[in-house]
C-alpha positions as CSV (number, residue, x, y, z in Angstrom):
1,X,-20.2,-18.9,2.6
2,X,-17.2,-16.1,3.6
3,X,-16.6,-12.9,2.2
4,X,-12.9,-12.2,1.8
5,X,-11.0,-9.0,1.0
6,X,-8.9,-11.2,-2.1
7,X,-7.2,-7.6,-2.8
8,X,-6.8,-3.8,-2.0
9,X,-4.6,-1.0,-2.5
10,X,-4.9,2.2,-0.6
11,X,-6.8,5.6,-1.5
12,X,-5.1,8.8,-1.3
13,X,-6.1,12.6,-2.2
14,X,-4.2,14.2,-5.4
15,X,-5.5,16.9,-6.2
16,X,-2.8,18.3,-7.7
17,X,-2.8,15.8,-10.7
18,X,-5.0,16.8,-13.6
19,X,-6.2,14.7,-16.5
20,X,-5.8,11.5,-14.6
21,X,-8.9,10.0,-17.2
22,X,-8.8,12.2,-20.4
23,X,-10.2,9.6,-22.5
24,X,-13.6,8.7,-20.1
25,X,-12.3,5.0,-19.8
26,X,-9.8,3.0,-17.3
27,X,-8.4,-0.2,-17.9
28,X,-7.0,-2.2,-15.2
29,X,-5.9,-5.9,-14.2
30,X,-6.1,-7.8,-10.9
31,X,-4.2,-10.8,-10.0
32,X,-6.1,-13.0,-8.7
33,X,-4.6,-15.1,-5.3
34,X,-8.2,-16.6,-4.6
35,X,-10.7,-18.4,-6.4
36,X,-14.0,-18.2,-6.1
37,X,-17.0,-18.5,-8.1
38,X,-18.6,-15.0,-7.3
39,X,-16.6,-11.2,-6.9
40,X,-17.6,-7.4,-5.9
41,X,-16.0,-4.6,-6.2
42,X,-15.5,-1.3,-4.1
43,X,-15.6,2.0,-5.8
44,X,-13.7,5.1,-3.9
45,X,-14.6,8.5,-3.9
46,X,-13.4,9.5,-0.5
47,X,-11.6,13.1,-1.4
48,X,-14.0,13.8,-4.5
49,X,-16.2,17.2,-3.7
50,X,-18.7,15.8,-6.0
51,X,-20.1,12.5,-7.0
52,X,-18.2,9.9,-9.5
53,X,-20.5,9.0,-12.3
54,X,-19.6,5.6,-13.8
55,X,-21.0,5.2,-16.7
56,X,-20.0,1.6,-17.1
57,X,-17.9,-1.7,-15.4
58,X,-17.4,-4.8,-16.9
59,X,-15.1,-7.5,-15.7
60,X,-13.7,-10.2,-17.2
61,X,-10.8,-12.2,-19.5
62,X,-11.3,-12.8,-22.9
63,X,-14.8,-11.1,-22.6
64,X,-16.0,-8.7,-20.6
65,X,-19.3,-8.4,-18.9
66,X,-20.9,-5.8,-17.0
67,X,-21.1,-5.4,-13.5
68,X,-23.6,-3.5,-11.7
69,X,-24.9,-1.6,-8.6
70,X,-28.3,-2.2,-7.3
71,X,-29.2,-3.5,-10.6
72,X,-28.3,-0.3,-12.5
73,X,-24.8,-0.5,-15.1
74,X,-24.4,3.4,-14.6
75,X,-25.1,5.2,-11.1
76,X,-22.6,7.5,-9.2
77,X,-20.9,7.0,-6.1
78,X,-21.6,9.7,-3.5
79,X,-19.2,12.6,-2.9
80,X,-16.6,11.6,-0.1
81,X,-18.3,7.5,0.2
82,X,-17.4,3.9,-1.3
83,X,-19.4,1.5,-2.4
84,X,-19.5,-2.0,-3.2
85,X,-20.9,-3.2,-6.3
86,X,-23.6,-5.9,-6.6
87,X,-22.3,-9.6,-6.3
88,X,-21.4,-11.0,-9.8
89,X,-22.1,-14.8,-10.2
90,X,-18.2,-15.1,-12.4
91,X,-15.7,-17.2,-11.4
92,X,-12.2,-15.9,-10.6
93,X,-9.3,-18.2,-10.6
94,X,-5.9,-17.9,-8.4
95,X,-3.1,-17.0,-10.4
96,X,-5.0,-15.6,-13.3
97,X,-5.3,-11.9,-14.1
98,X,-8.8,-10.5,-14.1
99,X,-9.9,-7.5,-16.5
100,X,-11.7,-4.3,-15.1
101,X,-12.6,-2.0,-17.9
102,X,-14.6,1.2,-16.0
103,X,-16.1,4.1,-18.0
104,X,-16.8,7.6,-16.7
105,X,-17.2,11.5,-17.7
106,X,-15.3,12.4,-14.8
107,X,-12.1,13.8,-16.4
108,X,-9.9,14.6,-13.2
109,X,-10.7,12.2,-10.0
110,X,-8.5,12.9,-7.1
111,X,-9.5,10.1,-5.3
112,X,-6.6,7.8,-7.1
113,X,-4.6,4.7,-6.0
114,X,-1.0,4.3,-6.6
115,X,1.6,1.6,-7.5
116,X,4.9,1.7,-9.7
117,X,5.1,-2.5,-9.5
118,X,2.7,-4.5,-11.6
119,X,3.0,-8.0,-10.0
120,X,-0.3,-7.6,-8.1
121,X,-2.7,-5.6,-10.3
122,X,-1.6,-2.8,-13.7
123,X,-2.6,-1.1,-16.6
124,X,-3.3,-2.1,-20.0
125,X,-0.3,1.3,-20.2
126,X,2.7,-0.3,-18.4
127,X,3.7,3.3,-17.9
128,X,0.9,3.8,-15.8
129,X,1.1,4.7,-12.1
130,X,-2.4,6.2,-11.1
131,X,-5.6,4.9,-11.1
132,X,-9.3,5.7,-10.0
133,X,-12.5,3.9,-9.3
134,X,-11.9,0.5,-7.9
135,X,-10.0,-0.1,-4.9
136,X,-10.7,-3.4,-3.7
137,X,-11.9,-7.0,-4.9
138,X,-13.8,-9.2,-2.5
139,X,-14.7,-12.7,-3.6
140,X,-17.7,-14.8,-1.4
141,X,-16.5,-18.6,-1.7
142,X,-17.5,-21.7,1.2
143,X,-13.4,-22.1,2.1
144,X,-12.6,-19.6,4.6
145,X,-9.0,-17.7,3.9
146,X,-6.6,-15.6,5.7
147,X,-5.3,-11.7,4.9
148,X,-1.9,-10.6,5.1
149,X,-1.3,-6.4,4.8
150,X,1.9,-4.9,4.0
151,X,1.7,-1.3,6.0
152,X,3.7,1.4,6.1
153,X,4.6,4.5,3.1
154,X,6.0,5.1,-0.6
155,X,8.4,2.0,0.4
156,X,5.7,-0.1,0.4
157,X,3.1,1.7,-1.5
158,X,5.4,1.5,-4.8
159,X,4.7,-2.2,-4.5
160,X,8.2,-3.5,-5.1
161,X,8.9,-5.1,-2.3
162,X,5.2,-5.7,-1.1
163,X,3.5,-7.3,-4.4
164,X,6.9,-9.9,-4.5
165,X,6.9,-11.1,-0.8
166,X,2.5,-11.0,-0.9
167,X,2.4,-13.1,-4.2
168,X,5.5,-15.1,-3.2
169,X,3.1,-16.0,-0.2
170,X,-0.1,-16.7,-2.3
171,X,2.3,-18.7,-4.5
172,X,3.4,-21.2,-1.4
173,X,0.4,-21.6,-0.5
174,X,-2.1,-21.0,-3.0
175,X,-5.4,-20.1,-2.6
176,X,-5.4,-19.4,1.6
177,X,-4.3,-15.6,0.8
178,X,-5.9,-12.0,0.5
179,X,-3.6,-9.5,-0.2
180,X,-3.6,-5.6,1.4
181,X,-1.1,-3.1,0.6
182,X,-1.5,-0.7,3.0
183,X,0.9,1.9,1.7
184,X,0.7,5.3,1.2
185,X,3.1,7.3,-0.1
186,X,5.0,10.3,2.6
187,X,2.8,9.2,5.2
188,X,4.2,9.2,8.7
189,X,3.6,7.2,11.4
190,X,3.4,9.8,14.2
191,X,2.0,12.9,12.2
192,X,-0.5,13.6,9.5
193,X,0.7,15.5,6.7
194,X,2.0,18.8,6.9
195,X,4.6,20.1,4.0
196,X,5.2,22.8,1.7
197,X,5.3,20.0,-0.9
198,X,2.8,19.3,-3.5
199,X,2.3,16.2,-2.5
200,X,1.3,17.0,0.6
201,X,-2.3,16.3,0.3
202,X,-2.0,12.6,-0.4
203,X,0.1,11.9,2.7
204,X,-3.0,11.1,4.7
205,X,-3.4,10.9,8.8
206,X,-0.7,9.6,11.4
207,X,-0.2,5.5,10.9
208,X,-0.8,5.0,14.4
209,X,-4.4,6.3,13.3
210,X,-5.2,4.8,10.2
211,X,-3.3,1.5,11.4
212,X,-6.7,0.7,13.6
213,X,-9.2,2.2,10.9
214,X,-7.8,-0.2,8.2
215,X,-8.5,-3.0,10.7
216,X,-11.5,-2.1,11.6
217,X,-12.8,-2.2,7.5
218,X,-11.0,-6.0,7.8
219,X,-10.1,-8.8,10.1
220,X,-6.0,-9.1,9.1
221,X,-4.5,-12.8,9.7
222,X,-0.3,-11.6,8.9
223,X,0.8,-7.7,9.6
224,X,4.3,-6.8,8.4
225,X,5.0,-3.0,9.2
226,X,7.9,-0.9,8.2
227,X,7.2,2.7,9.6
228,X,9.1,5.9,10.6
229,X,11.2,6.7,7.6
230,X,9.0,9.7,6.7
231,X,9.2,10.8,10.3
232,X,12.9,11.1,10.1
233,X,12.7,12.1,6.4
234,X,10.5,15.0,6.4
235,X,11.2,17.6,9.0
236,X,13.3,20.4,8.0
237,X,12.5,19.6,4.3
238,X,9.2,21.1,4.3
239,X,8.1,20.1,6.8
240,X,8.7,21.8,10.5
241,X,12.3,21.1,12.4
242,X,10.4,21.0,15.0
243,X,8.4,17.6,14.2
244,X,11.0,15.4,14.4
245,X,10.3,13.6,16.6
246,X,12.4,12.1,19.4
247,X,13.8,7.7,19.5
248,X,11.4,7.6,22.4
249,X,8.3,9.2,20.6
250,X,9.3,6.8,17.9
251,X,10.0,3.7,20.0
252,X,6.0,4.6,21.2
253,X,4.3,4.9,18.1
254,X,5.5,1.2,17.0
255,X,4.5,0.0,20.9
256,X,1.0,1.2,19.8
257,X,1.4,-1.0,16.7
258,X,2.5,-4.0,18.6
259,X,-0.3,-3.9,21.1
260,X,-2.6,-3.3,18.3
261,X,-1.4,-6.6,16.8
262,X,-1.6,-7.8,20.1
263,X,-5.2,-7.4,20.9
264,X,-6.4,-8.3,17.3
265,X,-4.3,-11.7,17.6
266,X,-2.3,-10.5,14.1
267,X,1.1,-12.2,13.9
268,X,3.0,-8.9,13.5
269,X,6.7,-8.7,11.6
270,X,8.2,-5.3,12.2
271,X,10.9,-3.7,9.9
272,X,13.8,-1.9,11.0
273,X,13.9,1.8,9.3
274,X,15.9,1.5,6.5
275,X,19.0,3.6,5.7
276,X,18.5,7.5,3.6
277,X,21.9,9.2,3.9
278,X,22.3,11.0,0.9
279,X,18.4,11.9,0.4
280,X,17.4,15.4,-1.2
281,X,13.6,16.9,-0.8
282,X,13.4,19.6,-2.7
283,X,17.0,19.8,-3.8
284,X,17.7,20.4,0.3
285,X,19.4,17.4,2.1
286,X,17.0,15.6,4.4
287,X,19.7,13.4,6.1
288,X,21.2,14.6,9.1
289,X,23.5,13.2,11.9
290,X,20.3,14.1,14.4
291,X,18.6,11.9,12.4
292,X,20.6,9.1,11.9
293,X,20.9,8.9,15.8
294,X,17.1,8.7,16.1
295,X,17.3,6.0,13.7
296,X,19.7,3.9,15.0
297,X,18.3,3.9,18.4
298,X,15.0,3.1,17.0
299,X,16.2,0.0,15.1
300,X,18.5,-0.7,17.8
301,X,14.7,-1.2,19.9
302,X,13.3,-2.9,17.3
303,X,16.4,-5.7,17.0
304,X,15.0,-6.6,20.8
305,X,11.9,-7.1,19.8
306,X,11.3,-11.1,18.4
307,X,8.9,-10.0,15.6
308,X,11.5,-8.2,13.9
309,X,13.1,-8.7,10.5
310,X,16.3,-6.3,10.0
311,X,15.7,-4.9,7.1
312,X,18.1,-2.0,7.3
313,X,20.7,-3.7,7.6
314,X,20.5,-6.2,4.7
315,X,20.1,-3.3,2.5
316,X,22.5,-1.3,4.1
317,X,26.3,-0.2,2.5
318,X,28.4,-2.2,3.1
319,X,30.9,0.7,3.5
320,X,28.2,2.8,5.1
321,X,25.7,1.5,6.6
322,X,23.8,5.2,6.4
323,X,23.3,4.7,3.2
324,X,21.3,2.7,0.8
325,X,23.4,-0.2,-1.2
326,X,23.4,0.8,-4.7
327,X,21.7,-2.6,-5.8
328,X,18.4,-1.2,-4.1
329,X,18.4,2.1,-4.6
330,X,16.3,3.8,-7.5
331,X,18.9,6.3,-7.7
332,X,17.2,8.7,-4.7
333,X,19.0,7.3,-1.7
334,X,15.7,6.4,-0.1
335,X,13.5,4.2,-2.4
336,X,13.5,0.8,-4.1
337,X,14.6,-0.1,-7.6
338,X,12.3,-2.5,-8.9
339,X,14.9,-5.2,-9.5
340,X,15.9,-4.5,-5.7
341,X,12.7,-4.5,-4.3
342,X,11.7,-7.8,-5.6
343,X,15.2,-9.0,-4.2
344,X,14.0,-7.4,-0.9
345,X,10.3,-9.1,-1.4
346,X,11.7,-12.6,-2.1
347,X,14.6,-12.2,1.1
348,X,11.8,-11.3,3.5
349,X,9.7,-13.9,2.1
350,X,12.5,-16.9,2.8
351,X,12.7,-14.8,6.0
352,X,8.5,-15.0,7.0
353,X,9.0,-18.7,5.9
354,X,11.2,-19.3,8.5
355,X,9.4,-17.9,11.5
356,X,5.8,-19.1,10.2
């Protein structure tokens, strides 16, 4: 028997939300790429300062059963740990959406995951974007499977792009797939955090260390990376002038990723850094002409290198290729619209197809 990682979404500290569980109860849905005929689950409480009582978790479709942790259906999970849940002898099939229903006193978690797509996992509230407890599914089956993570920030952690390229995958070749989105929102692949903003908190440590922590929790088959944006992004808006960082220092940070890749034998497809002209933090303009410079030499690097899919420039302007064409952007000048990101998700998924 394996143990696979069938899905996970990244943890992130937000302790400037409040009231993230005001009625003691979660629901949440998992889409299932694997099947298997036993599951686990891993609860997060890395940023809580004290522990997360769960009173209940039951999993489950039509009806829901309870799931436990070393025997017990209510325990806590230890201030600033995870832990996995006790095998559950239930049968998960791919394609199908599976039910998690927790319960807990705990009235403001920081320790939250994030997503603004719901093609891999959602909440009974389709308005929901924040969610607590469980971050990860692992199913224990005799067929062994492969794991493909989407890495990088809010681009990918909104889900857009990543949950319709992942699925598309698990779709094409059912049942082979786990599925990591290793996004988190304003990180940076150079730098940890470090803004005025009130995000700040959840931006989380430099990619180029968290990159090698996430596969060290994981053995990763398929790698696709898009990083630097926030690196460009940030500085000046919050965040110090002087971090922005030069095309070389760039250029380096992404080697590190490719040697990574390298040494773990992960077929890695890099991203070029899409286009932000036009971007406001904090009602101040974070484009620049600096910026754009270090930008264009960095993609101009990355267009050399053969595991690279252009990104920018397919969802570039056509009459400015600085900026963001309207049919992707959400209206910011640096993220996804849903409708554009699933565009993007199915383009690079033709795109994977073709270099697989």
């Amino acid at each position: 028997m394996t143990v696979t990682t069938a899905w996970r979404q990244m943890v992130a500290h937000f302790p400037n939300l409040t009231l993230q569980n005001p009625m003691g109860s979660q629901t949440m849905q998992i889409w299932q790429p694997l099947s298997a005929p036993r599951i686990r689950l891993e609860l997060a409480n890395d940023f809580g300062q004290q522990p997360l009582s769960i009173t209940s978790i039951q999993v489950g479709n039509n009806t829901l059963i309870p799931i436990t942790w070393h025997g017990q259906t209510s325990f806590s999970v230890p201030a600033h740990q995870r832990c996995w849940t006790d095998w559950l002898d239930y049968p998960v099939t791919t394609g199908e959406w599976l039910t998690i229903k927790l319960e807990s006193p705990e009235k403001q978690p920081v320790t939250l995951i994030q997503t603004l797509d719901h093609t891999l996992f959602k909440g009974i509230n389709s308005s929901q974007q924040y969610f607590w407890g469980v971050d990860a599914l692992q199913v224990e089956r005799s067929v062994a499977t492969k794991t493909i993570m989407c890495f990088g920030d809010s681009l990918t952690n909104q889900g857009y792009y990543a949950g319709s390229l992942m699925q598309a995958l698990a779709l094409a070749q059912p049942d082979q797939w786990g599925l990591i989105n290793g996004g988190i929102s304003g990180n940076r692949l150079l730098r940890a955090g470090n803004s005025t903003s009130k995000w700040v908190a959840s931006f989380g440590s430099a990619g180029v260390k968290r990159l090698p922590q996430l596969l060290a929790q994981q053995s990763v088959d398929r790698l696709v990376a898009m990083a630097g944006l926030n690196d460009l992004l940030q500085p000046g808006v919050g965040t110090p002038l002087g971090e922005l960082p030069t095309a070389a220092a760039l250029i380096a940070g992404l080697q590190q990723i490719q040697r990574l890749a390298a040494q773990q034998a992960i077929k890695l497809t890099l991203l070029t850094i899409t286009p932000f002209k036009g971007a406001m933090v904090d009602q101040l303009p974070a484009w620049s002409p600096a910026k754009e410079q270090i930008r264009q030499a960095v993609n101009a690097y990355l267009r050399t290198q053969p595991a690279t899919i252009d990104l920018a420039s397919y969802v570039a302007d056509s009459m400015d290729s600085c900026r963001l064409a309207a049919q992707f952007d959400c209206g910011d000048a640096t993220h996804f619209s849903a409708a554009g990101g699933h565009q993007i998700g199915q383009w690079l998924w033709h795109k994977l197809a073709l270099t697989s």
